[in-house]
N, C-alpha and C positions, 0 to 999 in steps of 0.2 A: 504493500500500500504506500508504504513511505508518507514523509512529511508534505502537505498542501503547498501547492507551488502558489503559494501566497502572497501577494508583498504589502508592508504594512509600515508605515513613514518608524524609522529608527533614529533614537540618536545615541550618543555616547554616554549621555546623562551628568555633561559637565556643566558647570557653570558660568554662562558667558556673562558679557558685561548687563549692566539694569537696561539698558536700550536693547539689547540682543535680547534679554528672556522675555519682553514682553512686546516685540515687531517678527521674530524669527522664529523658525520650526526648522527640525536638522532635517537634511537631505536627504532623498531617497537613494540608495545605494545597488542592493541586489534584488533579485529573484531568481528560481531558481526551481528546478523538476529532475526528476531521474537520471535525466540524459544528460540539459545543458545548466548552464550559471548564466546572465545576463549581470553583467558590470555597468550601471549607468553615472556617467562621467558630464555634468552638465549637459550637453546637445547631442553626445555620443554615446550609442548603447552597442558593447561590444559583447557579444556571444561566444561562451568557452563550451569548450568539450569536459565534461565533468569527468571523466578517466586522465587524460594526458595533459589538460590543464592548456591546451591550446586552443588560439582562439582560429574560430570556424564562421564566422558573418559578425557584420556589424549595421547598426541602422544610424543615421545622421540626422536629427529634427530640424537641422538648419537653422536652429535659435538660441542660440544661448541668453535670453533675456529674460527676467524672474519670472516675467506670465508663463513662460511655456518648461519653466520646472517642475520636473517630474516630482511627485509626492506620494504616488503610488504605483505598483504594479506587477504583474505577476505573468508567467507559464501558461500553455496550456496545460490538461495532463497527455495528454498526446505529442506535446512537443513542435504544434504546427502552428498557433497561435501565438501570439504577445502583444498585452494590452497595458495600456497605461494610463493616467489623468496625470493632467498639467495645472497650474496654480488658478484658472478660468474655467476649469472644470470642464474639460472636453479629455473625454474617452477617446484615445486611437488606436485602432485597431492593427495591427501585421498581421501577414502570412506569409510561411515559411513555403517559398516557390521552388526551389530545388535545397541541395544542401548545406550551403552558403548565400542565399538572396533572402531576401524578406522585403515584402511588397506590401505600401498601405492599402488596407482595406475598408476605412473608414474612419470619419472622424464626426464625434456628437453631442453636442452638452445635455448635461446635466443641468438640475437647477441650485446643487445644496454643494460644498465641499465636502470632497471623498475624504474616507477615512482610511478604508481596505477595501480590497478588490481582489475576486478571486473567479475562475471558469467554473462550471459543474463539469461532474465528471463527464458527460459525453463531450463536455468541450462544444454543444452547441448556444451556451450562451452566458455574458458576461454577467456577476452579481458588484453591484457598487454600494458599501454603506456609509453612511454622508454621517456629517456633523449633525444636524439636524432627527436622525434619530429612526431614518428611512433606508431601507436597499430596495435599488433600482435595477432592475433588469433589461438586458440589451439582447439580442439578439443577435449570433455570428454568422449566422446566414442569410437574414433577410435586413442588409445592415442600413437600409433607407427605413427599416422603420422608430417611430422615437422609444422614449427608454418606457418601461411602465414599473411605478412603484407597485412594492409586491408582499412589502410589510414594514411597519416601523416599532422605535422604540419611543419610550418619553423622554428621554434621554441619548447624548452622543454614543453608538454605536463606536467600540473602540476593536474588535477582533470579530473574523467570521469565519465558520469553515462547514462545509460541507459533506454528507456521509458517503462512506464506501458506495454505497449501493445506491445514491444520489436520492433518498428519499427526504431527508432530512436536511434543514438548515438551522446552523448553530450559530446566534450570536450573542455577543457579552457588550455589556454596556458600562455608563461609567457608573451608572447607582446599583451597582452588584449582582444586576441579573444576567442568568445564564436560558436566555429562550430557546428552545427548540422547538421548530417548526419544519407540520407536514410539507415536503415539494414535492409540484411545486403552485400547492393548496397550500399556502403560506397562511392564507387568515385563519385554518386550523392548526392552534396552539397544541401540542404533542404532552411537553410537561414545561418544566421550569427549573433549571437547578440553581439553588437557592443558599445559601451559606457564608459568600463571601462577606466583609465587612468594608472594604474598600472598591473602587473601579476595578472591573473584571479588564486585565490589560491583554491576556494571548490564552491561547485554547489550543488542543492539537488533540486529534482523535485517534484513538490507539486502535480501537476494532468497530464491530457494526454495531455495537451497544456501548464501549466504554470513550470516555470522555475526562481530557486530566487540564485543569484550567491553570493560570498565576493573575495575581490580581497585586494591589498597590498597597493589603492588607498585610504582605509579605508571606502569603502560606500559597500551596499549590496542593490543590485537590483532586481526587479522580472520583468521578459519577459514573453511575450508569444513566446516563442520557437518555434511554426510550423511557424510563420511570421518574427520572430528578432525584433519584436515591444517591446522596452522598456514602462514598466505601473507604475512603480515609482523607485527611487531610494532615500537612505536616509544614511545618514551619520551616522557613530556606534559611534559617537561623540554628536552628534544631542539623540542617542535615550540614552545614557550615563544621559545626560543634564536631562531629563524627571524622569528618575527613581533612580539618586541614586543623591543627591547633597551630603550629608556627604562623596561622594569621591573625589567630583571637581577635587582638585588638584592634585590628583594621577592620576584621569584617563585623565584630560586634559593634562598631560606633558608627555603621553603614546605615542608610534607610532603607528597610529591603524593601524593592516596588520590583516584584518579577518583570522582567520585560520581556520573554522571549523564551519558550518550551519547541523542540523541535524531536519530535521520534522517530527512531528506527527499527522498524519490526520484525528483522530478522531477529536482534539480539533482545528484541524487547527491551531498552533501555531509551529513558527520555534524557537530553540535554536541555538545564535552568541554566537560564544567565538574568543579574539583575545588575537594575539602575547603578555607577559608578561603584560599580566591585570588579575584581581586575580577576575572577574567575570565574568560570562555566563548573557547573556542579551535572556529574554521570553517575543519574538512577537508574537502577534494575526494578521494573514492572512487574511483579510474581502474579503471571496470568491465573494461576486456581486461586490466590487467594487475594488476587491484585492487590498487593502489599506494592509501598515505594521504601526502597533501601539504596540509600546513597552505597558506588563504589569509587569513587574515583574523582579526586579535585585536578581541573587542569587551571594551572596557572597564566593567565596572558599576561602580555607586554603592554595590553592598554584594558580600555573598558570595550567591553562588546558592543558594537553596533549593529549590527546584523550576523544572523546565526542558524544557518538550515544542514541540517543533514539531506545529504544527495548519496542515498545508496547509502554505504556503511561508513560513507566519509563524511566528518561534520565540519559546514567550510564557516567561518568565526574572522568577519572582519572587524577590528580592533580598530582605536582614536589613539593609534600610533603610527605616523606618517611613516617614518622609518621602515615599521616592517606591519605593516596594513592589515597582514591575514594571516591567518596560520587555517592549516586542516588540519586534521584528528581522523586515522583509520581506527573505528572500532571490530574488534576483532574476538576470538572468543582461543585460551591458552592450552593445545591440547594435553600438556603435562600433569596444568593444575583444573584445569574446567573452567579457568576464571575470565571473565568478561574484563577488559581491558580497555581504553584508548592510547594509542602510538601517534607523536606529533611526528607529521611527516618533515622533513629537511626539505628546505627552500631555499635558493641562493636568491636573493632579492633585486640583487644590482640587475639580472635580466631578464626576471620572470615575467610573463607576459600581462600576468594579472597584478602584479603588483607597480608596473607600468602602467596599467589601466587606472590606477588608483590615485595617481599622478595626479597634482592641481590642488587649485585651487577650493572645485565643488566637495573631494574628498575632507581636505583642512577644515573647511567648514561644519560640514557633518561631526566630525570632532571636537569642535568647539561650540557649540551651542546646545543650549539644555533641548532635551528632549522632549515630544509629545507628552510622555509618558508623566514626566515631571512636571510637565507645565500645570497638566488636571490635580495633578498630587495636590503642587503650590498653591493653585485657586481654591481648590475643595478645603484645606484646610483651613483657610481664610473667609470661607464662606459663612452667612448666621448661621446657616441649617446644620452646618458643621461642627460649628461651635456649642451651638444648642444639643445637638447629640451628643459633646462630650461631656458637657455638663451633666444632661440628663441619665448619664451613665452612672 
């Protein structure tokens, strides 16, 4: 099944100046499905082969001016698509014409700024959920028609994803709900899963009933989704404690706001990474008892800013200009049985992707607080916020 070739605005979760947190949002960076990676580089989107790490097409938007920065985007799961929204809210469509071209196929506004954007699995058409509290559905084949909303929330929609079997749509919002809804009979609600205490920030669905969410409350939960039954929930503090003590003091003075869960279902193990912690936390999923047990801390060079497992590789670009990315093969040790991640060796001076990463748009994305942060920031400051901690 692998992780949802999803793309959802990231950032580093640093703190830029009082005019930067409150004018700017960090850049959109990757996307990413089985086969390729997409590197978006302000006007330039370059397409890697996800084995040899070379790049195989690229698309040009011919603009590099803030309207037409990209903010969102994502994969098809077939690999023939790629779509994206620019800062004026127009969806553009590609398709993949032979094995290196990619040709536009459309381009269409919206009326709400996107948030996340992702294909159904047949890949015949686009889901967009906006600020505003809506997903808008587009169409990949009949691409002269306009979008139709097809459900919303009361609040800003911040992660979506869709079921194996493309029955179901899953999305999380900033006031702690987890909807799922029949597709693509969207107005019939399925259940709710229900427990977070802050913004539900990324979701990643492990099979055709289970469901493991991270949110701003700093815990990561797994449901069974077709009922809204919580099966455990644990603290990214708690599994911090387990695996890495030579950080204690960094990572306990941390705010944890998970930003970012990515699975890989061969080995059943999810990668956490959250808001300015300079590490990715590798849980083992124990499918009879769907138990989560941390095995493994990987240390980065920077804060994660995008983070997807492709296959059994999980590719982690980082808010350190220097050396941008690192991957991680996860592997399984025939000696000892144990589940593992190995950082692959990258020579950086001429790797193709860490040229891609080059510039300016990248710097950026590393220095400006993140979406994720921004909701943190205002919610806290909010009455109703405040009011609920009082009333605690």
């Amino acid at each position: 099944m692998g992780s949802p070739p999803v793309g959802l605005r990231r950032g580093s979760g640093r703190m830029a100046t009082k005019e930067s947190k409150e004018s700017k949002e960090s850049n959109h960076v990757m996307s990413a499905n089985g086969s390729q990676v997409a590197i978006i580089n302000g006007s330039k989107i370059q397409f890697f082969d996800s084995k040899s790490r070379t790049p195989v097409a690229d698309i040009n938007t011919g603009d590099d001016s803030n309207q037409n920065k990209i903010i969102c985007s994502c994969l098809s799961w077939d690999g023939c698509y790629f779509a994206y929204s620019n800062e004026i809210k127009t969806i553009c469509l590609w398709k993949l014409v032979d094995h290196n071209k990619w040709d536009i196929v459309s381009k269409r506004q919206i009326n709400k700024r996107p948030t996340c954007i992702l294909f159904t699995r047949d890949s015949q058409q686009i889901l967009i959920a906006d600020k505003a509290g809506f997903v808008t559905r587009l169409s990949v084949s009949q691409w002269n028609q306009e979008g139709q909303v097809c459900l919303g929330h009361i609040s800003i929609i911040l992660c979506m994803a869709i079921s194996p079997d493309n029955k179901y749509l899953l999305t999380g919002d900033r006031d702690e709900k987890i909807r799922i809804s029949n597709y693509p009979h969207t107005y019939d609600i399925a259940s709710f899963c229900l427990g977070h205490t802050e913004f539900v920030s990324t979701i990643a669905i492990l099979d055709d009933r289970i469901l493991i969410s991270g949110s701003g409350d700093g815990t990561i939960k797994l449901w069974n989704y077709l009922s809204g039954q919580l099966l455990q929930s644990k603290d990214i503090k708690e599994l911090w404690r387990q695996q890495c003590s030579n950080l204690q003091d960094q990572l306990q003075c941390s705010e944890a706001i998970i930003s970012s869960i990515s699975y890989c279902p061969k080995y059943h193990v999810v990668a956490i990474a959250c808001e300015d912690v300079k590490v990715v936390v590798l849980c083992h999923v124990d499918k009879p008892e769907y138990k989560i047990t941390a095995i493994q801390m990987m240390e980065l060079p920077g804060v994660p800013v995008k983070m997807s497992f492709v296959n059994e590789s999980l590719w982690i670009l980082v808010s350190n200009t220097d050396v941008p990315f690192e991957i991680w093969n996860v592997s399984r040790s025939d000696a000892t049985n144990r589940i593992h991640a190995t950082k692959v060796a990258v020579q950086y001076e001429d790797d193709s992707i860490a040229l891609a990463l080059q510039g300016d748009y990248f710097h950026d994305c590393c220095h400006v607080e993140s979406y994720l942060s921004q909701v943190k920031r205002k919610r806290i400051g909010s009455p109703s916020h405040q009011s609920n901690k009082r009333n605690c």
